[in-house]
C-alpha positions in Angstrom: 0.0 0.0 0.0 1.2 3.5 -1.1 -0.3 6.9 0.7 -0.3 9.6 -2.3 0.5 12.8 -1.1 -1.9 15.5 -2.9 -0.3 19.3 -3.4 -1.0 21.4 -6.1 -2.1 18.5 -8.1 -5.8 18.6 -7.5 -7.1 16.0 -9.7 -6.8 12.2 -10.3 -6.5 12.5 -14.3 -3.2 13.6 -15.8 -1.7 13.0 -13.0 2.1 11.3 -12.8 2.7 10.8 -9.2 -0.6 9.5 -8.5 -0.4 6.7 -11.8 3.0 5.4 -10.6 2.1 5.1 -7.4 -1.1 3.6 -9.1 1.2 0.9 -11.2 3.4 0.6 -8.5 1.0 -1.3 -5.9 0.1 -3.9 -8.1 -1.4 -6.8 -6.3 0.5 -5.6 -3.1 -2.1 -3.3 -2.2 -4.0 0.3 -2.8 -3.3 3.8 -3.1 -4.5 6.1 -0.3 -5.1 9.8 -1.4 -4.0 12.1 1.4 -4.1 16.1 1.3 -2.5 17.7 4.3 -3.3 21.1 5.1 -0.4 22.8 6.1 -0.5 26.0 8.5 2.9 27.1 7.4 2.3 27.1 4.0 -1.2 28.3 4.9 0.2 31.5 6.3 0.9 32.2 3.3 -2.3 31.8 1.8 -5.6 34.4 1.2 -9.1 34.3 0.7 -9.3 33.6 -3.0 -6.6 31.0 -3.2 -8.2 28.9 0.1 -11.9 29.5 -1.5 -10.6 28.1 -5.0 -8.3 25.1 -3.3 -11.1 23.7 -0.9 -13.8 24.1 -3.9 -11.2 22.0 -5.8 -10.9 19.5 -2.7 -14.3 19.2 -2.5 -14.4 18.4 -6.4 -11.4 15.9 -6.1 -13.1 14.3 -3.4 -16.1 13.5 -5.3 -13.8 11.9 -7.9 -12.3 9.6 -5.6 -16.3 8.7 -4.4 -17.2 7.8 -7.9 -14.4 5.1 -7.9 -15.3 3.7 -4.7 -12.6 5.5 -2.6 -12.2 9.1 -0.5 -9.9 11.6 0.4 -8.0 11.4 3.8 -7.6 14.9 4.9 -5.3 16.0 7.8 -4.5 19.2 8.9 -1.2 19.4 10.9 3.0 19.2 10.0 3.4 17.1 7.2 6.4 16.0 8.5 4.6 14.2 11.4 1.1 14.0 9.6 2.6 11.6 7.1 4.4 8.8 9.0 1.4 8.3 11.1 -0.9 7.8 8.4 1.7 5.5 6.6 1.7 3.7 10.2 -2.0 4.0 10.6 -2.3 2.5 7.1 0.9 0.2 6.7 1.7 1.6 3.6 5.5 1.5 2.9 5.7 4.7 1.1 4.7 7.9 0.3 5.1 9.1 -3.2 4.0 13.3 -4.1 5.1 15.3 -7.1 7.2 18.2 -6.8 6.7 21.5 -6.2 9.8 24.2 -6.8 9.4 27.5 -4.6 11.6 27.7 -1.7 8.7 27.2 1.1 7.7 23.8 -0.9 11.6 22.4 -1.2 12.3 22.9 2.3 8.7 21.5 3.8 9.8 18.2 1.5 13.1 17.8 2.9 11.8 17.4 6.3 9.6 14.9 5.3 11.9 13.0 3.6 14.3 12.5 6.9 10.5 12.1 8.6 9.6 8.9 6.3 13.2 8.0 6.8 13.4 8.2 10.4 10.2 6.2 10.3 11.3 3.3 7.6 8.9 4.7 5.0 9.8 4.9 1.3 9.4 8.2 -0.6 9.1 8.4 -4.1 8.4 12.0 -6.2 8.2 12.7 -9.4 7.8 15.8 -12.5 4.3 16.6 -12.7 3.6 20.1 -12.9 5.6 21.1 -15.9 6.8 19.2 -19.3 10.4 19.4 -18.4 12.0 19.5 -15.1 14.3 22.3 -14.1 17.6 21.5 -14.9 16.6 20.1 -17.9 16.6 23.0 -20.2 20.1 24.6 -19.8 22.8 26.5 -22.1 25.5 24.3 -23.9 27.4 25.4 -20.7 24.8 23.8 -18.5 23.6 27.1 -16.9 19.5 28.0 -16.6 18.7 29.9 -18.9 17.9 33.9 -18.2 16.7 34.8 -21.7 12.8 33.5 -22.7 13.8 33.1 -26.2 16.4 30.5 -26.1 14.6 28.5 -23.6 11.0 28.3 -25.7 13.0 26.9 -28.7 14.0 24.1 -26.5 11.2 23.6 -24.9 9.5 23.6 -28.0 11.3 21.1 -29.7 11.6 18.6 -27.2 8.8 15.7 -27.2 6.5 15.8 -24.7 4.7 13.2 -22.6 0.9 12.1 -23.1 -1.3 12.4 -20.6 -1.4 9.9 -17.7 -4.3 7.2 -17.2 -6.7 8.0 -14.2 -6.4 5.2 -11.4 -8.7 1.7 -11.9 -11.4 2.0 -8.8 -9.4 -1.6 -7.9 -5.9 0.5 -7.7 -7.7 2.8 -4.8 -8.0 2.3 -0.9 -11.8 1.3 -0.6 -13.9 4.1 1.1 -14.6 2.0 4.1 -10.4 1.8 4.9 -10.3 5.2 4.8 -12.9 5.5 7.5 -10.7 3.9 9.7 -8.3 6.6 10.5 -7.4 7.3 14.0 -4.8 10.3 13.7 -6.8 13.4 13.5 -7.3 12.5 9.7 -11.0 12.9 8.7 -12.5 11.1 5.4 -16.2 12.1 4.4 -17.6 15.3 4.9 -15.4 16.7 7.2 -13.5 19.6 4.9 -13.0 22.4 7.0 -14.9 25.1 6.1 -12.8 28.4 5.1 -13.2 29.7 8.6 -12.0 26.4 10.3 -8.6 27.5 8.3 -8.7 30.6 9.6 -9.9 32.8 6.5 -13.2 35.3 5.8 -15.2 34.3 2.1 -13.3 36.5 -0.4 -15.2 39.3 -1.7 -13.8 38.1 -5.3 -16.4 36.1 -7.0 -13.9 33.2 -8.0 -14.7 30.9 -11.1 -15.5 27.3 -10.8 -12.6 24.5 -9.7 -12.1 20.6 -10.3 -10.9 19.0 -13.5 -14.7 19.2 -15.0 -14.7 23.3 -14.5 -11.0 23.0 -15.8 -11.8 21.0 -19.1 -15.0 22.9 -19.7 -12.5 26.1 -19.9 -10.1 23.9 -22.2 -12.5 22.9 -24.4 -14.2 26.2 -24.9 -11.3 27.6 -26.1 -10.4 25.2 -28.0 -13.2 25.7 -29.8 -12.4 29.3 -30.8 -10.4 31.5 -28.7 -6.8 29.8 -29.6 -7.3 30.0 -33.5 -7.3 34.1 -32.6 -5.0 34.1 -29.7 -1.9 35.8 -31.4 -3.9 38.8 -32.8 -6.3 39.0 -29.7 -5.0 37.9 -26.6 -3.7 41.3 -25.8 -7.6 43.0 -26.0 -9.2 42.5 -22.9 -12.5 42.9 -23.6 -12.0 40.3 -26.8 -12.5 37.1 -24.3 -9.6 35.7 -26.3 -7.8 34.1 -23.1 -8.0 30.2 -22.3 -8.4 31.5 -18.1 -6.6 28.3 -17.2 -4.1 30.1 -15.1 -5.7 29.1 -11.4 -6.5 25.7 -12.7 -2.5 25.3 -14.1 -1.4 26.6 -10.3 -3.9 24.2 -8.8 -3.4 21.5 -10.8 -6.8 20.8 -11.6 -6.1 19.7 -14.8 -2.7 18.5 -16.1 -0.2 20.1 -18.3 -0.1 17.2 -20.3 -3.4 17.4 -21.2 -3.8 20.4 -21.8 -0.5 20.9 -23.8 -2.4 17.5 -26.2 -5.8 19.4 -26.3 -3.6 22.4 -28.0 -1.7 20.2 -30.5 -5.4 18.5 -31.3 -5.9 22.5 -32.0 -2.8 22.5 -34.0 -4.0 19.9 -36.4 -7.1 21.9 -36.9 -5.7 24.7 -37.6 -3.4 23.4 -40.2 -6.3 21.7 -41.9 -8.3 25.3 -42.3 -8.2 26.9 -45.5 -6.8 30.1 -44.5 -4.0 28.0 -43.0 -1.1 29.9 -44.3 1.1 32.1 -42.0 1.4 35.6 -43.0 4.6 37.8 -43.0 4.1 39.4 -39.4 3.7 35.4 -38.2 -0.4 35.5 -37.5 -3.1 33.3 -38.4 -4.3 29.9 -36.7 -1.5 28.0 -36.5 0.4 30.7 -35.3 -2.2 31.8 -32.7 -1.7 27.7 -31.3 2.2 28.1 -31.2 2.0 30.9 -29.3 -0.5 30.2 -26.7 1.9 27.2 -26.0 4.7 30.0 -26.3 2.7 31.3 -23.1 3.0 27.2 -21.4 6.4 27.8 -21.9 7.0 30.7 -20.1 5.7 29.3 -16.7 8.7 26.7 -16.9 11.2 29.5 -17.8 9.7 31.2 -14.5 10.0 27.8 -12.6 13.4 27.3 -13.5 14.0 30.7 -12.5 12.6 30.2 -8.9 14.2 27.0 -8.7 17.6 28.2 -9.4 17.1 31.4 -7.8 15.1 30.6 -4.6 16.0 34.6 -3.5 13.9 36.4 -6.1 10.9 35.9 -3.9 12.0 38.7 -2.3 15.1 39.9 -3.9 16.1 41.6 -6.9 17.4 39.4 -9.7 19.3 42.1 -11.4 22.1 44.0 -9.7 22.1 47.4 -9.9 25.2 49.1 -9.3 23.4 51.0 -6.8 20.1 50.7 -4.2 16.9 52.0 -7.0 15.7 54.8 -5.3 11.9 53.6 -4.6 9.3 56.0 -3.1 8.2 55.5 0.8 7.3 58.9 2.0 3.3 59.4 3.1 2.4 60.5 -0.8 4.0 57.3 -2.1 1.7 55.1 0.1 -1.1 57.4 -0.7 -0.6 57.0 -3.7 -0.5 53.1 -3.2 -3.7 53.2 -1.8 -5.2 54.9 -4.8 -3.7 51.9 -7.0 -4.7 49.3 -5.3 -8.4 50.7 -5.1 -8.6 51.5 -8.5 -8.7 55.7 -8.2 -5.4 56.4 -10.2 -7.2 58.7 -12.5 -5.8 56.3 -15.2 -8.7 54.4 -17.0 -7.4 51.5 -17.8 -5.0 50.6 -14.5 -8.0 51.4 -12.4 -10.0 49.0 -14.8 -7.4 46.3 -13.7 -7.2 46.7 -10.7 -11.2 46.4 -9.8 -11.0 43.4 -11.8 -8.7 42.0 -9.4 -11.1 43.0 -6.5 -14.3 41.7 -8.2 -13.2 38.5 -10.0 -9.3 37.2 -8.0 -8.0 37.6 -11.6 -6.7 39.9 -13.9 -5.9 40.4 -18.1 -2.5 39.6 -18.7 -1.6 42.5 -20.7 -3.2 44.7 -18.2 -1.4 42.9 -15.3 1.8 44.1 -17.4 -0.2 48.0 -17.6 -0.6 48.2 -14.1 2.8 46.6 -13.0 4.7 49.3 -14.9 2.5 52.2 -13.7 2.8 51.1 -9.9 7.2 50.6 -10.9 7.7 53.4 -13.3 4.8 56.1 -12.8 4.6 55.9 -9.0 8.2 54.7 -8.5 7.2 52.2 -6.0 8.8 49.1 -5.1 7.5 45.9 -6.8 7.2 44.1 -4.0 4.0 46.4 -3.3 2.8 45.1 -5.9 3.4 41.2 -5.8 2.2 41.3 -2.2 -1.0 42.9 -3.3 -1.6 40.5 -6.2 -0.7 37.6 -3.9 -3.6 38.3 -1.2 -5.8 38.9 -4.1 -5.2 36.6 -7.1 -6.7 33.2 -7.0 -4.0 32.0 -9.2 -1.5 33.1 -7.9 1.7 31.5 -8.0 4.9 32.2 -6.8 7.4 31.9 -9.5 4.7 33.4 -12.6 3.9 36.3 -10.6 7.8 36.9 -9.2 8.6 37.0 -12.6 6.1 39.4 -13.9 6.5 41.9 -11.4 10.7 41.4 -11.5 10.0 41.9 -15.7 7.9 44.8 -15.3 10.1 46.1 -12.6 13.3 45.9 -14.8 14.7 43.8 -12.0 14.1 40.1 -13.0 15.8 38.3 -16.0 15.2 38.3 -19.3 13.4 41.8 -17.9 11.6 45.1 -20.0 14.6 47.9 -20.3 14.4 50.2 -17.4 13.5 52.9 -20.0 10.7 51.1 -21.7 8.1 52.8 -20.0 4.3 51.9 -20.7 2.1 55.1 -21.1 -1.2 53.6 -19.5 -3.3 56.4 -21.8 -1.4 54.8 -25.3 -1.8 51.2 -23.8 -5.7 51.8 -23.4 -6.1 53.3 -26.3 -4.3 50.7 -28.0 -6.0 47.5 -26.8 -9.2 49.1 -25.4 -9.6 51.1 -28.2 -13.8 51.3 -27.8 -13.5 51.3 -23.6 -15.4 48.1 -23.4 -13.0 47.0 -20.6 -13.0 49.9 -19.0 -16.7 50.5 -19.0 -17.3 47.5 -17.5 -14.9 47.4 -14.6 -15.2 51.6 -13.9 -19.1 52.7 -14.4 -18.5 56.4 -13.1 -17.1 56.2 -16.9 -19.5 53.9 -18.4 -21.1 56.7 -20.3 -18.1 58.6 -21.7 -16.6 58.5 -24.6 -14.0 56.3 -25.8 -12.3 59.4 -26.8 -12.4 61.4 -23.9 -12.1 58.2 -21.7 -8.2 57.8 -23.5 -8.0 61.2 -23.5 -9.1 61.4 -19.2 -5.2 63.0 -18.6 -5.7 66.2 -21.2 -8.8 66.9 -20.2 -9.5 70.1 -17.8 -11.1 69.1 -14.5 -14.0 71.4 -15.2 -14.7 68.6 -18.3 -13.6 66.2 -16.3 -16.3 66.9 -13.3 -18.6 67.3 -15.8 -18.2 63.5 -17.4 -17.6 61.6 -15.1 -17.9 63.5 -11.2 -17.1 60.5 -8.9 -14.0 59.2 -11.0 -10.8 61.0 -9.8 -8.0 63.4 -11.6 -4.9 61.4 -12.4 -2.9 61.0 -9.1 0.3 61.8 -11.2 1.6 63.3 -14.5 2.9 60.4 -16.7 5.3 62.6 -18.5 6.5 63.8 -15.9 7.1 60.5 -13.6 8.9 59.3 -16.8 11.9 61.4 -16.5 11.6 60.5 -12.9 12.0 56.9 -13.2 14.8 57.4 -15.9 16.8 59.4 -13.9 15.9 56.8 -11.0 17.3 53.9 -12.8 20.5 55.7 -14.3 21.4 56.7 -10.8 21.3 53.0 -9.8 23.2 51.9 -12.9 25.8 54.9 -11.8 25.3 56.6 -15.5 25.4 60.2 -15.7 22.4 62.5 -15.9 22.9 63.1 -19.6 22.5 60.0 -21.3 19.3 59.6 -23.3 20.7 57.0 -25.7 17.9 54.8 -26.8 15.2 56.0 -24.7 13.0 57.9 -27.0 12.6 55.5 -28.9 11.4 53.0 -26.5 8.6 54.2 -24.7 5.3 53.1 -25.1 
C-alpha cells in the first residue's frame, strides 16, 4: 500500500505521481489519497486561493467517491502528519510530485528525513511542468535567463501524453479510509474556510475541479486559440484560455492540456486560411503561441528554482540601491492603485477586476505593474504582495517573474526605460473602452475618446463627465523622466545619457 501525497495536483486525471504510485501497488495493495493542510504554508495563503483550493478538494473528493474510494484529509506538520498515516495505514511509502518554490523544497526535505526516520519509502516525481528544471540549460549547462532560447528548447523537445486515471481496484476502498485514528478525517469533514482561519473572499472566483477546468479547455479550444496571437492582448475580446488558477492548482494536467492544443494545432493546419502571413499570425500561429505562453511558466519555474531569492530579492544588480518611493504620498498614492482611483482608465479598470473576480488580463497585469514601478516609482514588491492576497492564481514563481520583468529587476526583464504610457496602452487595446466600461461605471457613459484622452482633459470637463472618477494622481510625462533618472542613478550613469530612450517608450 502506497499513501499519495496530494499538493497542487488537485485531480486524479493527468496525474504522474498519482499513476505510478497507481502501477506501482500492483497486487500488493492500494493507493490512499492524502491532502495535508499545512498551516505554514497556509500563512501564506488568502481568501481567493483557500476558497478556489477547498472548492477544488471538495471536487477531487467527489472523484475519488465515484471510484469507490475518499480523500484522507489531515491538517497538521506534514512531516509528522505523514508517517502516522503511513503507520496507521501500513503503507510502505509515500510518493508526491514536486513543487519548486523555496517554502515547498524545504517542507519536502523534512519529510523525507521524517519517512526515513520512520522506515517509510518516498518516491516523487515531475508533474507540474513538461520538463523539469535543470533540464533546459545553455551548452554550458547554466538555466537559462533569456525566454527566447529557452522556448525553442522547450519547444522542440517531445512531450509526454497524458497519464491514465487510477482503476477504482488501484484505490484504498472508502470504508479503509474511515478507519483513521490520527486526527485524519474522510467524508464530509473539509474544513470550512473559517475552520482555516480565513473570511469568504469578496472576489467572485470561477468554478474549480478537473470538469470546471476541461470545460475552460474545451471552450477555447473551440475558438479563442485560432485568434490568440492577434487578440490575446484586448481585454475585452474574451480571447484568453483563463486556465491560469486551474494550471497553479493543478486541476487539470499540463499534459493534457499541452495534447488538447496540439489536437488545436492539427485543426488549424487543416483550415483553408491556414497559411502564415509575413508578421507570423493566423491559426496556427495563434496555437504556437499560446503554448509559447506554457512555456514561459517553466522559464519562470526554472527561475525560482535556481534562484530561490527572487521571492523577495532583486534578480538584477544594480550598481546602486533603486531609489523607490516610501514617503506618506507614495503610500497614498499606493492606496489609490490598489483601489482603482489612479485617475488612469485602464489601470483602475485592472485593478477592480482583481477585486471583483481574484484575476486579472495579462496584458493589463503588465499596464498596471509598470505604472505602480515606473509612474509611481514604488517598489515591486507592493505590488506582488497585493496581487498575492488577491489573485486566486497566484503563484509564486509566474507572478515573481512578472512583477521582476515589469520592474526591470528580473531576467530576461523590460529595459528600465521602456516605460508603458497607460493612456497609449488603453487606447491601443481598449480602443472602444469596453474593458474599462465594464470594470469603472463612473465612466461607463463617456466617450472612448475622452475616456483615452481622461489625462488632457480640464477638471472642469472632467467633473462634468464623469464627477465621482478621480484626476490622475500623477503626470505620466512627468514621472517618466523621474523613473529614468531613477534607474541611471542605480546603474551609476550620468544624468545626460538619453541614448535609446525615446525611442522605447510606449
Amino acid at each position: 500500500m502506497r499513501l499519495f501525497w496530494h499538493r497542487r495536483d488537485l485531480r486524479v486525471a493527468d496525474n504522474r505521481g498519482l499513476a505510478a504510485a497507481a502501477d506501482a501497488t500492483g497486487n500488493d495493495g492500494a493507493v490512499v489519497p492524502v491532502f495535508v493542510f499545512d498551516d505554514d504554508v497556509l500563512a501564506h495563503g488568502a481568501p481567493p486561493r483557500v476558497r478556489f483550493m477547498l472548492d477544488a478538494l471538495a471536487a477531487l473528493r467527489d472523484d475519488y467517491r465515484e471510484r469507490g474510494s475518499d480523500l484522507v484529509v489531515a491538517r497538521g506538520d506534514p512531516a509528522e502528519v505523514l508517517p502516522e498515516l503511513a503507520d496507521e495505514f501500513g503503507a510502505e511509502a509515500v510518493v508526491w510530485n514536486e513543487d519548486y518554490s523555496g517554502l515547498a523544497r524545504e517542507r519536502d526535505a523534512r519529510v523525507r528525513v521524517a519517512l526515513d526516520a520512520a522506515g517509510v519509502a518516498r518516491e516523487t516525481h515531475h508533474d507540474a511542468v513538461h520538463h523539469e528544471p535543470g533540464t533546459i540549460t545553455t551548452n554550458q549547462g547554466d538555466p537559462y535567463a533569456v525566454f527566447t532560447y529557452f522556448w525553442k528548447k522547450w519547444r522542440d523537445r517531445e512531450k509526454a501524453d497524458p497519464f491514465d486515471v487510477p482503476a477504482g481496484d488501484d484505490l484504498v476502498d472508502a470504508d479503509a479510509a474511515d478507519l483513521v485514528n490520527v486526527d485524519a478525517v474522510a467524508g464530509d469533514a473539509l474544513p470550512s474556510i473559517t475552520d482555516l482561519g480565513f473570511v469568504e473572499p469578496d472576489a467572485d472566483v470561477q468554478a474549480a475541479g478537473t470538469d470546471a477546468a476541461r470545460d475552460r479547455l474545451a471552450a477555447f479550444c473551440e475558438d479563442a486559440v485560432y485568434r490568440y496571437g492577434e487578440d490575446r492582448d484586448y481585454p475585452a475580446r474574451e480571447a484568453t484560455s483563463r486556465l491560469s488558477t486551474d494550471l497553479k492548482w493543478g486541476t487539470i494536467g499540463v499534459r493534457e492540456v499541452y495534447a488538447a492544443t496540439e489536437e488545436a494545432n492539427a485543426e488549424a493546419a487543416a483550415m483553408a486560411d491556414d497559411t502564415v502571413d509575413d508578421d507570423g499570425e493566423g491559426p496556427v500561429a495563434s496555437v504556437e503561441e499560446f503554448q509559447s505562453q506554457l512555456a514561459w511558466r517553466e522559464f519562470y519555474t526554472q527561475v525560482l528554482w535556481a534562484n530561490p531569492e527572487v521571492v523577495t530579492q532583486n534578480y538584477k544588480d544594480y550598481e546602486r540601491p533603486i531609489e523607490w518611493r516610501n514617503d506618506d504620498t507614495a503610500m497614498e498614492h499606493l492606496a489609490a492603485w490598489k483601489e482603482g482611483r489612479t485617475g488612469y482608465p485602464i489601470v483602475d479598470a485592472g485593478m477592480r477586476q482583481l477585486t471583483e473576480e481574484a484575476y486579472m488580463h495579462n496584458r493589463v497585469r503588465m499596464i498596471v505593474a509598470s505604472f505602480l514601478t515606473k509612474d509611481l516609482l514604488l517598489d515591486w514588491r507592493h505590488g506582488y504582495e497585493h496581487f498575492k492576497r488577491h489573485l486566486a492564481d497566484h503563484d509564486t514563481a509566474n507572478d515573481n517573474g512578472g512583477w521582476q520583468w515589469a520592474a526591470s529587476t528580473g531576467t530576461d526583464a523590460q529595459p528600465y526605460f521602456r516605460i508603458f504610457n497607460p493612456m497609449t496602452q488603453g487606447e491601443r487595446y481598449d480602443p472602444d473602452a469596453e474593458y474599462v466600461a465594464e470594470y469603472v461605471p463612473e465612466l461607463a457613459s463617456v466617450s472612448p475618446d475622452n475616456v483615452h484622452s481622461w489625462h488632457e482633459l480640464s477638471v472642469g470637463r472632467r467633473r462634468q463627465l464623469a464627477p465621482e472618477y478621480p484626476d490622475p494622481i500623477v503626470d505620466h510625462s512627468e514621472m517618466r523622466e523621474r523613473a529614468l533618472s531613477m534607474f541611471k542613478r542605480a546603474r551609476g550613469e550620468e544624468e545626460g545619457d538619453e541614448e535609446g530612450e525615446e525611442a522605447s517608450a510606449d
